[in-house]
Structures are given as C-alpha cells and as structure tokens.
N, C-alpha and C positions, 0 to 999 in steps of 0.2 A: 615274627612271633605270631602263631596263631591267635585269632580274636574270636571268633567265634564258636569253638568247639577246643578247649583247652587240652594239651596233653593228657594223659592219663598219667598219674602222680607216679604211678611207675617204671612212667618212661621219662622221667625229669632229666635224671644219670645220661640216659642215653641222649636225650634234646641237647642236653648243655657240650657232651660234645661232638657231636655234630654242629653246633655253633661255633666252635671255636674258631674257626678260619676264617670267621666275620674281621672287619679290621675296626678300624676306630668311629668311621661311620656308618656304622652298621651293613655293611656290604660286604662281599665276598672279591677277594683279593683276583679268583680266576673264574670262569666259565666252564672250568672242570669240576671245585668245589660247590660253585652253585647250582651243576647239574644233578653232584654225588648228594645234594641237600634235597632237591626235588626229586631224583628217587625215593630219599628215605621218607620225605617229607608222605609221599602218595602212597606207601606202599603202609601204611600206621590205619587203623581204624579210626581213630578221633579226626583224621585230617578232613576238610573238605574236599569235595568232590568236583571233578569238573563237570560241566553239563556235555560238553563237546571235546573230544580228546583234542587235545595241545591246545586247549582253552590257556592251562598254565605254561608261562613260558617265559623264559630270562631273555633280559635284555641287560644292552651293555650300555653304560654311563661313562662317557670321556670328557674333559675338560676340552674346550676351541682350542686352538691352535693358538698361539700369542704371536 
C-alpha cells in the first residue's frame, strides 16, 4: 500500500486489481505477480521514486525447514 504519495482516486479500480493476487498475508503468492506489481507499481505518476535504479526490489520470505 502506498503511504506516502496515495493513488490518484482514479486509479483505485485499477490498484485493487492489481492487488488481488495478494494472499491472506498480504503477500504475493509468486515472484512473477510481484514483479507484474512493480512494474505497474513504477510506471503510475503518484508512486515513489527510487533514487538509485533497482533500489526497489522483491525479496522472497520462506518458512525454515522443520
């Protein structure tokens, strides 16, 4: 969720789905959706900016091994 520069109310429709492959924790289910999200994410006027290209960048979260 942007916090600092909110969508433009215009693009609510489009934000919410582009969200939708979020899962129940607020994450994205693959590294294809989260890429297809930072695309859209960077290419919108209201988004931030990075200072340094590939400042923004996914990382993946896994449970340890048990």
């Amino acid at each position: 969720m942007p916090r600092w520069h909110p969508p433009d109310p215009k693009d609510f429709q489009e934000v919410a789905g582009q969200l939708r492959s979020l899962n129940q924790h607020v994450l994205f289910d693959s590294q294809e959706h989260a890429t297809q999200f930072l695309q859209y994410y960077k290419s919108r006027p209201w988004a931030e900016s990075e200072d340094e290209p590939g400042e923004f960048c996914i990382i993946r979260l896994s449970l340890p091994a048990r």
